[in-house]
C-alpha positions in Angstrom: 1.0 -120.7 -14.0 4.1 -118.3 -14.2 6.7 -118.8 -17.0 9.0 -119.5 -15.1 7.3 -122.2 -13.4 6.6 -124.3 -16.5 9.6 -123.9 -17.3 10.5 -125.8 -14.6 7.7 -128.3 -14.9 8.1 -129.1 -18.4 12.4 -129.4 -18.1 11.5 -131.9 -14.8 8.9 -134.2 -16.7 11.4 -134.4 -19.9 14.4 -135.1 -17.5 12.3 -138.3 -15.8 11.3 -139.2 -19.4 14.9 -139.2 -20.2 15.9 -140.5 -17.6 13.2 -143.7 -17.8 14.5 -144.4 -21.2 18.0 -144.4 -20.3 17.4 -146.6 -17.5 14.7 -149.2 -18.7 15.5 -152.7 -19.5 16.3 -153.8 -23.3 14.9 -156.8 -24.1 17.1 -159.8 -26.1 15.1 -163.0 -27.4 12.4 -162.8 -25.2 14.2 -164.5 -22.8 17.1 -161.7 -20.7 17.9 -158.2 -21.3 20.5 -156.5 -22.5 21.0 -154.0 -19.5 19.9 -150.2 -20.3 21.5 -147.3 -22.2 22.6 -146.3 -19.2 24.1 -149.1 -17.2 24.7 -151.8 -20.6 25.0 -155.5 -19.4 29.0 -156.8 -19.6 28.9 -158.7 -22.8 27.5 -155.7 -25.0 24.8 -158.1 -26.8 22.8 -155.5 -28.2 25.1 -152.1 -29.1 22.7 -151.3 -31.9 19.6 -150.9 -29.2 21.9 -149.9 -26.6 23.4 -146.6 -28.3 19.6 -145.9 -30.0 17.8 -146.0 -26.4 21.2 -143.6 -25.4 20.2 -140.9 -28.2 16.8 -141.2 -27.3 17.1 -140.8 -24.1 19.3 -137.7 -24.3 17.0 -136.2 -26.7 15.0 -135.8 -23.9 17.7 -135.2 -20.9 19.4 -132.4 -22.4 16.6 -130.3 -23.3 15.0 -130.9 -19.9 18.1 -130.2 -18.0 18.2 -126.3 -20.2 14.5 -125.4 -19.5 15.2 -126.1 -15.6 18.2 -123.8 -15.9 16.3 -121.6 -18.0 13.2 -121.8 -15.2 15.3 -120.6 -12.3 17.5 -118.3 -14.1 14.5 -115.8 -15.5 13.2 -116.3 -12.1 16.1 -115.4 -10.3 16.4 -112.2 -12.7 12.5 -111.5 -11.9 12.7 -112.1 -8.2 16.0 -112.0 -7.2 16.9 -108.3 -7.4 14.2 -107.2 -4.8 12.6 -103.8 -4.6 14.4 -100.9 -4.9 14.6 -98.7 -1.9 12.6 -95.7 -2.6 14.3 -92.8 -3.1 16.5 -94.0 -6.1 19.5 -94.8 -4.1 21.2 -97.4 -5.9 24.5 -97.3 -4.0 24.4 -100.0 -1.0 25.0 -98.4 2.5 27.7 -99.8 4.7 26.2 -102.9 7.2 26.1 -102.1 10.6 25.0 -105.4 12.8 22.0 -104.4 15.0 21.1 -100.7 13.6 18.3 -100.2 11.9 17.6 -96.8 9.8 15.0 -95.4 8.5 13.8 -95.5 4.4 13.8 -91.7 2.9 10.5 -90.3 2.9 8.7 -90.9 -0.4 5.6 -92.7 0.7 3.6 -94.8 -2.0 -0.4 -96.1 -1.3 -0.4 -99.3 0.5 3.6 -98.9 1.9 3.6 -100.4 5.5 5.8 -98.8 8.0 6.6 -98.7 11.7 7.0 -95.9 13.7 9.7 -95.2 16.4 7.3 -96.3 19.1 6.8 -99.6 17.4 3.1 -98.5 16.0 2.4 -99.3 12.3 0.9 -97.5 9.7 -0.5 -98.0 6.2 -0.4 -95.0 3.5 -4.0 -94.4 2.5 -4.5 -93.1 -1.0 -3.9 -89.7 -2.5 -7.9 -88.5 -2.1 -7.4 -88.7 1.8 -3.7 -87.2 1.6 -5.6 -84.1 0.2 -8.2 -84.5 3.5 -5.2 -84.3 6.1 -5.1 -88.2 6.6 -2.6 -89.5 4.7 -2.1 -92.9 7.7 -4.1 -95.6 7.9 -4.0 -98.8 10.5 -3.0 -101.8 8.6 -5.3 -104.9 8.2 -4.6 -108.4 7.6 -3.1 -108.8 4.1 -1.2 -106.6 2.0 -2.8 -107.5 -1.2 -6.0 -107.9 -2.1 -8.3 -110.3 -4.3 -6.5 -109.0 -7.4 -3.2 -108.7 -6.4 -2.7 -104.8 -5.9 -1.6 -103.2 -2.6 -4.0 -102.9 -0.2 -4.8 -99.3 0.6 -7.1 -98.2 3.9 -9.1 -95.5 4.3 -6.9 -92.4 6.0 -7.6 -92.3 10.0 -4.7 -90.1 11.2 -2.5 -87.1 10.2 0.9 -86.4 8.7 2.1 -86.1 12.4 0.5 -89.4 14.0 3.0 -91.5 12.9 6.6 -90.6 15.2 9.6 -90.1 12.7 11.4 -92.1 11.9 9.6 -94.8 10.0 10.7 -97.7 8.8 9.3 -99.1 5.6 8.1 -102.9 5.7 6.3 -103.3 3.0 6.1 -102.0 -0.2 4.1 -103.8 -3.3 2.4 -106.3 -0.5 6.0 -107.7 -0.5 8.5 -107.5 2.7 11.1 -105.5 2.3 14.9 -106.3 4.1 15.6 -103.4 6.6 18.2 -100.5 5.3 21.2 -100.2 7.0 22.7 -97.0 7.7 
């Protein structure tokens, strides 16, 4: 489980521990309640129980409520940020609605693209670069057993593939299209 994750789990199940103390009954002489913490009856029988089970119950609501925020903020700096588009650019190109360009041509092991006639390709590892076959046909997943890119065996040349090529997937994760 990520970090991130029990973060999350952990902040929830102290949050509905808080928030199951704050709203449970308090009993008075056996016989009625004094309300909850959170919703005290009208008469105020019991403040002593009333602002005790309030403490307690925000001893667990406050810290619960900081490791859910804590949770999706690390995993909003982990995730949120994407890729970067290969090539280094870090300057984002003007959106044009409906065109589509191509990613600059630095090609990693396992990077799925699409050709101009709509055929896709896998880059195949350095060893069958250096035999004149740097493309291979993509298979099923992206990532295999262990979580690293999945790389096929080189089936066609440099020149198989039509320029230009758009990049899909990089890391076995999809990547948004660039825009010119």
């Amino acid at each position: 489980m990520s970090r991130e994750r029990l973060l999350r789990t952990l902040g929830i199940a102290a949050t509905i521990v808080g928030l199951f103390i704050g709203f449970s009954p308090i009993p008075h002489n056996g016989d009625n309640t004094c309300g909850s913490a959170f919703a005290p009856d009208g008469y105020f029988q019991c403040p002593g129980e009333q602002n005790a089970r309030f403490m307690l119950a925000f001893i667990f609501l406050i810290p619960g409520l900081i490791m859910i925020i804590a949770g999706r903020r690390s995993a909003g700096k982990k995730h949120g940020g994407g890729n970067p588009a290969p090539g280094g650019t870090s300057v984002p190109a003007p959106v044009v609605p409906g065109v589509v360009a191509a990613w600059p041509e630095q090609w990693q092991p396992g990077d799925l693209v699409i050709d101009i006639r709509g055929r896709m390709f896998v880059r195949a590892s350095g060893e069958d670069e250096g035999f004149g076959r740097p493309w291979g046909y993509p298979r099923h997943d992206t990532l295999d057993m262990s979580g690293r890119p999945v790389v096929p065996e080189g089936a066609v040349e440099e020149h198989e593939p039509i320029r230009p090529l758009t990049l899909l997937v990089r890391h076995g994760r999809p990547l948004p299209p660039l825009h010119p």
